[in-house]
N, C-alpha and C positions, 0 to 999 in steps of 0.2 A: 266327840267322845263324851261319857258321863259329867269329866269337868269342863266342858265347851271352850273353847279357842280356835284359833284360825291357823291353820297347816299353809307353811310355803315350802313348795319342793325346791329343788335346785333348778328347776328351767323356769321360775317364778308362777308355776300353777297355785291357786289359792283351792284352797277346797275348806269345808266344816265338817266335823266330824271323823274317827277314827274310820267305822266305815265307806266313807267316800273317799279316805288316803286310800285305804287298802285296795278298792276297784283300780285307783288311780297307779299304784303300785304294781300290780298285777298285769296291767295295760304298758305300762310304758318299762318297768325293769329301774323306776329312779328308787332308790332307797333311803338319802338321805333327806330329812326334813326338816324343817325350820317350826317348832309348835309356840304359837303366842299366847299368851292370857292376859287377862287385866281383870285385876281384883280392886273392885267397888268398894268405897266405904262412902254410906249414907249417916250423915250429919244428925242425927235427933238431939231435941231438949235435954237436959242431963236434969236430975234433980234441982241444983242451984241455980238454974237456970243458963249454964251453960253447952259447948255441944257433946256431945258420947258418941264414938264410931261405931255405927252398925255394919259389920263386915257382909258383906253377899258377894258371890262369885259369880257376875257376870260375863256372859256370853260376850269377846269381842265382836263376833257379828251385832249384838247390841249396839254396841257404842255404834258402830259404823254405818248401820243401814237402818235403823230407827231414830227417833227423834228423845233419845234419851239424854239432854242435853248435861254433857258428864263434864265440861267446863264449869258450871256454875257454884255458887258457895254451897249450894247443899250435898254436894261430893266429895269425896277424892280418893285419887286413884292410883296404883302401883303397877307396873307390868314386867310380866316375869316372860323368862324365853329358856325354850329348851331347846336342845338338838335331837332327834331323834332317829333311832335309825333303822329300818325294815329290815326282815320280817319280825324279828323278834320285839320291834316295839322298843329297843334298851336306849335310854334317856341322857341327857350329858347337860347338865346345865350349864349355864349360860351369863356371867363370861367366864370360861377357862382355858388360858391360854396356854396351860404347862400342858394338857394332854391332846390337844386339837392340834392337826399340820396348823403351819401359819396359813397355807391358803385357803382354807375354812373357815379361819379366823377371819381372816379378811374380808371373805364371801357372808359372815354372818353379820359384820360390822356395817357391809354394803349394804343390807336388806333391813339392819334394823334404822341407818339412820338417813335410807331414801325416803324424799317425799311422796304420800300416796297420794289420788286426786281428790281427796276430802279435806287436806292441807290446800293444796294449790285451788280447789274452789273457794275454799271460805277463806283465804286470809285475814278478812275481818275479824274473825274473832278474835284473836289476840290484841286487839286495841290498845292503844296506850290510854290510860285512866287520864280523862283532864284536866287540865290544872287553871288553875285559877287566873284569872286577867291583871296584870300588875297594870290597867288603867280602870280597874273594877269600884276601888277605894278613890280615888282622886275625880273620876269623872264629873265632868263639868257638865251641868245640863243649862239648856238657854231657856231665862225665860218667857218665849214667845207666845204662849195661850193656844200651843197646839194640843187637839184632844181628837186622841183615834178612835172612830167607830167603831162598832163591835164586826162587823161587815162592810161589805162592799166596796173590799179594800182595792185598789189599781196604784201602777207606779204614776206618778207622779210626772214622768219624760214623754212615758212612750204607751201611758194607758193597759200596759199587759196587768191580769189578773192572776200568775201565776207566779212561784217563786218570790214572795216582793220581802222585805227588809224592813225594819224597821230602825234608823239610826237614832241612839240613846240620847246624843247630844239636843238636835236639834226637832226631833220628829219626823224628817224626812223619811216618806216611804219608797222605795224605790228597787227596782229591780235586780235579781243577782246574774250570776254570767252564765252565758249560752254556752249548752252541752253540745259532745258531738253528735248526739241522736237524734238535735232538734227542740228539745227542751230546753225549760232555762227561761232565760232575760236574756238582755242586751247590757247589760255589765254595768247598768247607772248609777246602782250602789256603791260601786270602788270608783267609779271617776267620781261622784260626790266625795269621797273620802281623800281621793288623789284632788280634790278643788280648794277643800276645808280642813281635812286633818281630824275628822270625826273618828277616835277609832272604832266600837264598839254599834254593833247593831244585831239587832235580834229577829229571826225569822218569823214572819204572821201564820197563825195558823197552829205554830209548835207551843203555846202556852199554854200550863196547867196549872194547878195548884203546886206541884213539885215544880216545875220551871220551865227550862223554854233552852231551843237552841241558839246560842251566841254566838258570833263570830267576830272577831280580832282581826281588822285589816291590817292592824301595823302588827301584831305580831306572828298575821301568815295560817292563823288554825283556828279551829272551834277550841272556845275557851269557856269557862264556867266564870259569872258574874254573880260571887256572895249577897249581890245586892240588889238583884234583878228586882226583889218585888217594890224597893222604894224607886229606881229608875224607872219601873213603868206603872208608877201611881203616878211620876208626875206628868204622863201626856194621859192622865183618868184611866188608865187600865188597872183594874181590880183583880191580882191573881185567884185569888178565891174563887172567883164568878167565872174563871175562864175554865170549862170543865171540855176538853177534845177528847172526840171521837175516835173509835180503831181507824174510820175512814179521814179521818186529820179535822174533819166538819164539828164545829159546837155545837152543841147538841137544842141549840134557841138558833141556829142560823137559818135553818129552812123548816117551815110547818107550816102545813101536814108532811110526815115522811114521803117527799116525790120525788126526790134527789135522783141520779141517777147509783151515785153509792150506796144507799138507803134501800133503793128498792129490790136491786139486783141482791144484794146481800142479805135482803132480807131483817135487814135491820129494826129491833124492835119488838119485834116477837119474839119468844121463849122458842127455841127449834129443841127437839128431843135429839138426843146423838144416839148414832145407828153403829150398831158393832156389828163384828162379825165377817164371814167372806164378800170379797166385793165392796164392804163398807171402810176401805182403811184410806186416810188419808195421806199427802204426800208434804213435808217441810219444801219450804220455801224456801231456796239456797240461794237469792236476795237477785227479785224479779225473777225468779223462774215459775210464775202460776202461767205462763203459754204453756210450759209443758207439762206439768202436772194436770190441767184442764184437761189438753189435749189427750195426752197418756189413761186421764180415767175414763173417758171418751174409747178408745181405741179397745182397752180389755173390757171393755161392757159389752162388745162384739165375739158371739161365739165362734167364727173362725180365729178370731188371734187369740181366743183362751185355748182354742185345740192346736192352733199352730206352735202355738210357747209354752205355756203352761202344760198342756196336756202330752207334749214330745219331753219335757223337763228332763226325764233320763238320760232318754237317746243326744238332747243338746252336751246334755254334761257329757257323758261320757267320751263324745266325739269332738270336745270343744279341743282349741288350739295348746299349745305350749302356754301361751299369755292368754288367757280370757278375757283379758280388763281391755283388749283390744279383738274383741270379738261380737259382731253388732246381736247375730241369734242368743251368745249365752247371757250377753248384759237385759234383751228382752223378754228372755226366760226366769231370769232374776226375778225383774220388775213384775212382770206378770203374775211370779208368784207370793210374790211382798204384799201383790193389792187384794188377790183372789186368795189366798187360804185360811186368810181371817188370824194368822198368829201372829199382827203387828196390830191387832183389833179388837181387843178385849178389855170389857164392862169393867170400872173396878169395881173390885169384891167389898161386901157391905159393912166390913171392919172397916177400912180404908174410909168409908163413905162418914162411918160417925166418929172417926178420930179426926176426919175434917172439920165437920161440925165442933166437934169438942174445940178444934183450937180457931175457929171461927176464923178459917181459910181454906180457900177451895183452888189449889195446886192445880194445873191440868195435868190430867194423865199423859205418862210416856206413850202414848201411843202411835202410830201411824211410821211413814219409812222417809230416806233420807236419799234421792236418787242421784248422789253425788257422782257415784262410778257411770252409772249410765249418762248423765248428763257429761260428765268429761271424756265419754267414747263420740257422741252424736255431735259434740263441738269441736272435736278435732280437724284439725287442719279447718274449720269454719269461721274465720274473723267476727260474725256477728254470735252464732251461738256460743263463744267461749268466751264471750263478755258476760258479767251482770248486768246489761241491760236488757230493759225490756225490750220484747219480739213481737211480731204480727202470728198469730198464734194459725192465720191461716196459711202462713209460707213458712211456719214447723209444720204444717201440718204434710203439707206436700212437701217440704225434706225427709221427715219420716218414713213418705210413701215410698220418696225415692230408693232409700235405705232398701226399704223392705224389700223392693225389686231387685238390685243389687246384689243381695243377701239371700237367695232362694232357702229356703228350709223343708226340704223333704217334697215331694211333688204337690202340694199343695200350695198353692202361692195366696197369705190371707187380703194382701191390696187389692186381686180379682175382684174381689164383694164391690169393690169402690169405684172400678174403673167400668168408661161406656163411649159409645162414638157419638161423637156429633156432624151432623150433616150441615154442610155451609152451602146454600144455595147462590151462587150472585148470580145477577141478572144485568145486562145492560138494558140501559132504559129507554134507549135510541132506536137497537133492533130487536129490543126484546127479544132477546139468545140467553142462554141458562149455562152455566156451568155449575157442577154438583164435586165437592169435595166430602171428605171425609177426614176426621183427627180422632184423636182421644184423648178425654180430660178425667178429671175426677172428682169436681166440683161445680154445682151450679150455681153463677153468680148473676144474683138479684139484685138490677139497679133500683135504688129508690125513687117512687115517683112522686117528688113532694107537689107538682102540682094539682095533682089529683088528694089533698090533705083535706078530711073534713068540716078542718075546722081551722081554716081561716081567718073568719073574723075573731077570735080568740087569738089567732097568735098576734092578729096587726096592734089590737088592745094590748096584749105581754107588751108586746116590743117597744111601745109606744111610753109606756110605764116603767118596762126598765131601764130607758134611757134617762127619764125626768129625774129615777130613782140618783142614777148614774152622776147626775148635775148638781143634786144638795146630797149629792157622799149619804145616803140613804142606804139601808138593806135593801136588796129586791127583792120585787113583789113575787109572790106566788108561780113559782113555775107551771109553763103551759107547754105542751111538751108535742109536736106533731102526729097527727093520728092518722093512718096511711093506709088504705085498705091492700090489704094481700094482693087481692085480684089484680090491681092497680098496677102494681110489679111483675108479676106477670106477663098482665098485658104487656108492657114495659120490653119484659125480654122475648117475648115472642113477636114483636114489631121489626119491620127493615130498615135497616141504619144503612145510611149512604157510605159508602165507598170511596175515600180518602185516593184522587191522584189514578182514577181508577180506567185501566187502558183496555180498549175493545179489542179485540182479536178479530171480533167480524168486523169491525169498522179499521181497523187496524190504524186506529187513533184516540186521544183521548177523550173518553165520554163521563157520562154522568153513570153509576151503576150504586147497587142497593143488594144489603146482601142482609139473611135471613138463617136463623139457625134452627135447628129441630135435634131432634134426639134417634139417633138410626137405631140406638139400643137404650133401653133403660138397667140402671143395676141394680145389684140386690140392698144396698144401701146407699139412698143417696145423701151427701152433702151440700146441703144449702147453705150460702154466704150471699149476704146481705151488703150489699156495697157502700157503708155507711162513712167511708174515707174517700174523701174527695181534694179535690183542689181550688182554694179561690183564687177571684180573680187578681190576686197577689204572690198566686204560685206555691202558699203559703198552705200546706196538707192541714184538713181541717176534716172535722167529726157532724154526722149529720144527728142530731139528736132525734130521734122519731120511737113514736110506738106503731107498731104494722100488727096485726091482727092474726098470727101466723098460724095454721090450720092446723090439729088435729091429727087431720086424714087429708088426702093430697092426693087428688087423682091429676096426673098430668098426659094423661092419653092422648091426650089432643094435640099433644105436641110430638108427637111420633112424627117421621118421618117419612115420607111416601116415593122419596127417587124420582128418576125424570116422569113425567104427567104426560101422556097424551097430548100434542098439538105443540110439546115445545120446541124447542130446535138450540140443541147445543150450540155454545161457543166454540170456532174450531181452537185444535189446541196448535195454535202459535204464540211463539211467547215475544215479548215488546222487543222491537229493533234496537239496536245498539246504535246512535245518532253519536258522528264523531264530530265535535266541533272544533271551530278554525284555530282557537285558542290552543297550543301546546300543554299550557298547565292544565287546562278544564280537562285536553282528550287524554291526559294521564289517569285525571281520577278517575275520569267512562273504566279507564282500563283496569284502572284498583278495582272499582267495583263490578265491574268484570268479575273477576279473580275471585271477588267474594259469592257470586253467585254461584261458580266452579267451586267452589270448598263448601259450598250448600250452607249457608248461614242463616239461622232458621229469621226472616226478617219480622214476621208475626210476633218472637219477643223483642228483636230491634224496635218496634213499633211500640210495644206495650214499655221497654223503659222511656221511651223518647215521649211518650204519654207524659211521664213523671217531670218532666221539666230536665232530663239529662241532656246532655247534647249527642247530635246523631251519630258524629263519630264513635265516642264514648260507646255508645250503647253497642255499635257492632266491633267493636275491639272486645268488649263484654264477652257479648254471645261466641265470639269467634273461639278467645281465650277460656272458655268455660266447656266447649264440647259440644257446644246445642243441646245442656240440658237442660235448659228452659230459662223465663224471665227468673224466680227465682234465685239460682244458683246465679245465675248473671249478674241479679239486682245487688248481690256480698260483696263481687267482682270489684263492681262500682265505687259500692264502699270504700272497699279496702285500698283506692289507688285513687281516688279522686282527687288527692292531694299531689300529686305527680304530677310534674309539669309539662309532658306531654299528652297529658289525659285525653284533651278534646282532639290532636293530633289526627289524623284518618288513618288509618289500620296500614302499618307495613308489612307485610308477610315476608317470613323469612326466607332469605334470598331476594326478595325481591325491592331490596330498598339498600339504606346502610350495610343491615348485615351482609349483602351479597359483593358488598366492596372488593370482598377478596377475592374476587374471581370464584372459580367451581369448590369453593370448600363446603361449600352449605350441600353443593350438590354431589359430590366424587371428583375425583382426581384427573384432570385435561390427560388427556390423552397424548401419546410420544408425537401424534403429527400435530399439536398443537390446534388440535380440532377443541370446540364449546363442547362443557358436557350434552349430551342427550337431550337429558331432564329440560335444559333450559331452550333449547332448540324444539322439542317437543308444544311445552308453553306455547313461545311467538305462533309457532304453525298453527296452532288450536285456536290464535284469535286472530285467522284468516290471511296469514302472510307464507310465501312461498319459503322452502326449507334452504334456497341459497340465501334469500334475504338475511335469514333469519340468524343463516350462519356470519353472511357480511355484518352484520349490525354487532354478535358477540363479539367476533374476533377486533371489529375495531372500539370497541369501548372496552376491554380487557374481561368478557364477560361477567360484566353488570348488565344483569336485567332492567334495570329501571333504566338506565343511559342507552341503555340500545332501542327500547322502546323509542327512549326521544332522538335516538340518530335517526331511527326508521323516518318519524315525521319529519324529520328535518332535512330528510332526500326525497320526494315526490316526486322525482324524476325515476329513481329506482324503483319507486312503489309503484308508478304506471307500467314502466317497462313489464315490472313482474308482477299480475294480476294474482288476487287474493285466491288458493288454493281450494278454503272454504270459506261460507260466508259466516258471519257471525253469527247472525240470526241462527244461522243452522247449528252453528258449534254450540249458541247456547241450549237450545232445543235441546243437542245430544248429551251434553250435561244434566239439562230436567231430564230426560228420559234414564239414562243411567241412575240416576235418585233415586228415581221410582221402582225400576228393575231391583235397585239394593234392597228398599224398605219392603217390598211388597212381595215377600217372601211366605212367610208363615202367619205376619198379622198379630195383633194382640188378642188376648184370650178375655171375651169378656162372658157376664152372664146374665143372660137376656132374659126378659121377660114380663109382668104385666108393670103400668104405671100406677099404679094404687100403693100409698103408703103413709103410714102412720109412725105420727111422731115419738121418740123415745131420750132423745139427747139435746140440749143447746149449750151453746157455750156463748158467756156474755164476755162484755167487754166495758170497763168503767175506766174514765178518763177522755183527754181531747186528744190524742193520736196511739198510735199503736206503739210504738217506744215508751209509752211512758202510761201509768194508771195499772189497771187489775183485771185477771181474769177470772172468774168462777163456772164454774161444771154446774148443771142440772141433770140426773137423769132419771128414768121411771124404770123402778125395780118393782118386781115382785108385785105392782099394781099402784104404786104409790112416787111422788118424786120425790128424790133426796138431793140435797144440795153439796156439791163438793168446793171448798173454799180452803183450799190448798190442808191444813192441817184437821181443820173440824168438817166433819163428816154427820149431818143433821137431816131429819124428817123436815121435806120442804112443805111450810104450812103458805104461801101465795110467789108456788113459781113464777117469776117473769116472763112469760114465753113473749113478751111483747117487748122486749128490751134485749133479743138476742143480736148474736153475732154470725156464729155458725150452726145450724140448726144437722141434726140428724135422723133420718126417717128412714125405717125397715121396710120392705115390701109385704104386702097382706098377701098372705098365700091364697088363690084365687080358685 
């Protein structure tokens, strides 16, 4: 309404605006309301130098979904609540309890003093103010002639360059403790402390002229040391001279600017900031630039501005009881926070010279705060409802998922992004072809560093940063891999061997090679850069390269052409079931058996068990996730790895422990003390006769897994009664039912030429995907603009050669 605040009905609908209650009114018959404000008061100069409140009546949607940080000392704020009640609009403030039932009373105490997900995101901010080290004044420093370099700092144990310490007493530098993301040390800094009784040590890297981060081993917290600057003059550290970067870098550590923070950011240059639609930036709600990246990526595409943005009514007005659990109206939000340009306005030229005048340059409130959407997308998701950083390419494909999930209108905008791919394998022995078909929505480009042109430059880098490395020296000038496109390419369009891989026409195992092409191309493709890898320590590691990335992108050659003239299929039988002599081994045949019946997608079994998971793990994953994909699997993982059956092999229920009790898992034994069905069904399906099958429940008290092992443990019954079906066959009729399920209606993709021109990357700075920064590039209007979560600027030397996930439209042909 004309005084702005935020309307809560009694079924917790939120709405803004008098006119958007009233639709909402009119639509559902609720009448009573809940109406919020918060009245701003801005802090100015006063004549004698003190502060004078400037009263403004800000919009709660302000505070809430922009970046108006109304915590800080230049605020403060009061908030009023009324009751309101339709049609007539007649008001009832708020608290009064003489004329309200109590249970209104109740119901309006519930709503003012539940947590919303802008509380439960940010906890941080309420911080506790630190307090000072009561070993600050007394500390004891040695004097040993230790004096720290300005760089090339490593711990001192274990050589890690990341996280390191600096302890006060003695100068040791040494590493702090391992996160659970993967980041971190090895904890050398508190067993030094736990050896010596050093309390006090200071993190490398955080020092400025104002100070530095401290930590307090004995007293358990980050503390403030009053005396920091005479403690680190005496290992020659000069605070004055230590001037840090936004990206944590001194700004004398690397030169020329080659860094990878530096250049991705831009750093350096004067960037003009861009207002207006499409130009609004998103707050950092602490490690969340994967999704902000992602997100302004996503509405730079005209199908999700007309899927979201341009439905905006139709979503509102058909949104649920609770919106804030609704994935279309949280994307219709966002959508229209980045596109309508009213979280994205120039300040005005008073503002500009009352800055000047007081010779400070405040950033503007501008840009939005995606607290609510970020707490719908991480729900029920152990990884997304942390602050830690993400792999900003498997948000990107949760999103997708979402979207799928979430139909809005007959339009579905992840179409644009999805396409088939053709898996050709080949045996290599009779040269037989089998032709599959999938659908993905990303095309991942391995890196091919040994095609890099410049080699003898890196063997020189390498050879000199290590010398650097031996006299505690800065190191030399970064040289950074140079990788032609093509290269990569080439790369994924070549035949990779075939892991384990069984002939059908040899109906043994051979050697085979399999080859991918594109059966469709889409209207947008996504390209990812496979720049995370594993060494040979198991230990996930970052490929540093620059690749040359094109423009315009014809990839027509990679179309797919189906079977060729002269070839000759594989026939379709699938690998025999080998039962060996061993009881325990022919149990697991039979587990995974069972898993092949429950159709477990093994392609992402494969792609965790890549990661270094173990193979159990990874099909208990996929099992317990639904098949829907490594992704959602890869959380799974996370979330349980700690459990002490983790690596355990997959028990399906009933068919282990759980089916202890006899038929509860399955229904109720029957009056003549017959096995249920269900479980009698099973045995028959993996080739044993139905009296067997019954003998073996009734004497193990229908346990499936104990009757399995009564079965092998009678070979005289299993002769007498030959196998009803064979395996081979039963599995066959399980892949055949698969396929009969999936291959119904097919996915909707949209086909068409392979010519396409670049418009988006998304980079990535840091040494793994947990941890470091993302930033947006995209080409507006003709020109590239950088998005770096809050500041939104005229890109004056995009990085296209520093990407991560690039994005390219199709040229209309």
């Amino acid at each position: 309404d004309s005084e702005g605040g935020l309307y809560v009905c009694t079924n917790t609908f939120l709405g803004f605006g008098r006119e958007h209650i009233e639709r909402h009114y009119r639509k559902t018959g609720q009448c009573v309301y809940l109406h919020l404000k918060r009245h701003v008061t801005e802090k100015v100069p006063g004549a004698s130098g003190g502060a004078l409140p400037k009263r403004r009546n800000a919009k709660l949607f302000l505070d809430l979904e922009t970046n108006s940080d109304l915590n800080s000392d230049d605020f403060e704020y009061e908030d009023e609540a009324k009751l309101v009640i339709f049609p007539d609009h007649y008001e009832i403030s708020l608290p009064n309890i003489e004329e309200l039932p109590a249970l209104v009373t109740i119901a309006c105490d519930a709503l003012l003093s539940a947590k919303s997900p802008y509380r439960k995101q940010d906890p941080d901010s309420w911080e506790e103010e630190l307090q000072a080290s009561k070993h600050a004044k007394t500390l004891v420093q040695l004097d040993n002639g230790v004096r720290i370099p300005p760089s090339g700092w490593k711990c001192s144990k274990c050589d890690l360059r990341e996280n390191l310490w600096l302890n006060l007493t003695d100068g040791s530098v040494l590493c702090g403790k391992w996160f659970f993301d993967g980041s971190g040390g090895n904890g050398h800094a508190m067993e030094h402390y736990k050896e010596t009784g050093y309390p006090l040590a200071v993190k490398l890297g955080t020092i400025t002229p104002d100070g530095a981060d401290v930590y307090s081993f004995d007293e358990e917290e980050p503390v403030l040391d009053p005396h920091i600057a005479k403690h680190l003059a005496h290992f020659g550290i000069d605070m004055l001279q230590m001037q840090v970067t936004e990206n944590g870098l001194r700004d004398n550590d690397i030169k020329p600017r080659v860094s990878e923070w530096e250049v991705i950011q831009e750093a350096g240059v004067k960037l003009k900031p861009m207002y207006g639609p499409g130009y609004t930036g998103m707050k950092n709600l602490g490690n969340s630039c994967y999704l902000n990246a992602v997100m302004q990526a996503i509405f730079s595409i005209p199908e999700f501005q007309r899927a979201y943005v341009g439905n905006l009514p139709r979503i509102f007005d058909y949104s649920p009881h609770d919106p804030t659990q609704d994935f279309n109206t949280q994307m219709a939000k966002l959508g229209h926070g980045l596109l309508s340009g009213q979280y994205s306005k120039p300040p005005m030229k008073s503002e500009l010279i009352e800055q000047v005048m007081k010779e400070e340059h405040k950033p503007q409130h501008n840009g939005i705060s995606p607290r609510m959407f970020k707490a719908f997308i991480s729900k029920s998701h152990p990884e997304y409802s942390s602050n830690r950083q993400q792999d900003a390419q498997e948000f990107f494909l949760h999103l997708i998922n979402l979207v799928e999930r979430n139909p809005v209108g007959s339009e579905n905008p992840s179409d644009v992004f999805r396409f088939l791919v053709e898996e050709r394998t080949q045996c290599c022995q009779s040269r037989k072809v089998r032709y599959t078909e999938r659908v993905d929505y990303i095309m991942q480009l391995p890196v091919a560093m040994e095609a890099a042109t410049n080699k003898d430059e890196l063997i020189a880098y390498e050879l000199k940063r290590r010398e650097a490395e031996a006299a505690r020296r800065p190191p030399p000038e970064l040289v950074r891999a140079k990788i032609p496109f093509s290269a990569c390419l080439q790369a994924f369009s070549e035949p990779s061997n075939v892991e384990d891989f069984w002939s059908s026409a040899l109906q043994a195992k051979s050697a085979g090679v399999k080859t991918s092409r594109f059966a469709s191309f889409p209207e947008y493709l996504v390209v990812q850069i496979k720049k995370f890898t594993f060494g040979l320590d198991w230990i996930p590691k970052k490929l540093d390269v620059s690749i040359d990335m094109p423009d315009f992108l014809d990839i027509n050659h990679l179309r797919a052409r189906g079977l060729q003239p002269g070839e000759e299929e594989l026939p379709d039988i699938a690998p025999p079931i080998i039962i060996p002599d061993d009881p325990k081994v022919r149990l697991l045949c039979f587990r995974r058996y069972l898993l092949v019946a429950l159709d477990i997608d093994e392609s992402s079994v494969m792609q965790l068990a890549e990661m270094g998971f173990p193979l159990e793990a990874c099909r208990k994953a996929v099992y317990y996730t639904g098949n829907l994909g490594a992704e959602v699997a890869f959380n799974w993982i996370i979330a349980h790895m700690e459990e002490p059956d983790f690596a355990e092999p997959l028990v399906i229920p009933a068919f282990g422990e759980v089916a202890s009790s006899g038929a509860a898992a399955f229904g109720a034994v029957g009056l003549d003390n017959q096995p249920p069905e269900e479980m009698v069904a099973i045995i028959i399906s993996m080739g044993f006769q139905r009296n067997l099958a019954i003998q073996a429940l009734k004497a193990t008290n229908n346990n499936l897994e104990r009757a399995l092992e009564w079965i092998f443990s009678h070979p005289e019954l299993e002769e007498e009664s030959e196998p009803a079906l064979d395996l081979m066959n039963m599995v066959n009729n399980a892949n055949a039912n698969t396929l009969a399920e999936t291959g119904s209606e097919g996915p909707r993709i949209k086909d068409g030429s392979g010519r396409y021109e670049l418009f988006g990357f998304i980079s990535h700075m840091g040494t793994s995907t947990m941890s470091g920064h993302y930033v947006c590039h995209l080409k507006k209007e003709g020109r590239w603009v950088i998005y770096n979560d809050l500041r939104v600027c005229a890109s004056e030397r995009p990085p296209k050669d520093l990407g991560y996930i690039y994005f390219y439209h199709r040229i209309p042909s």
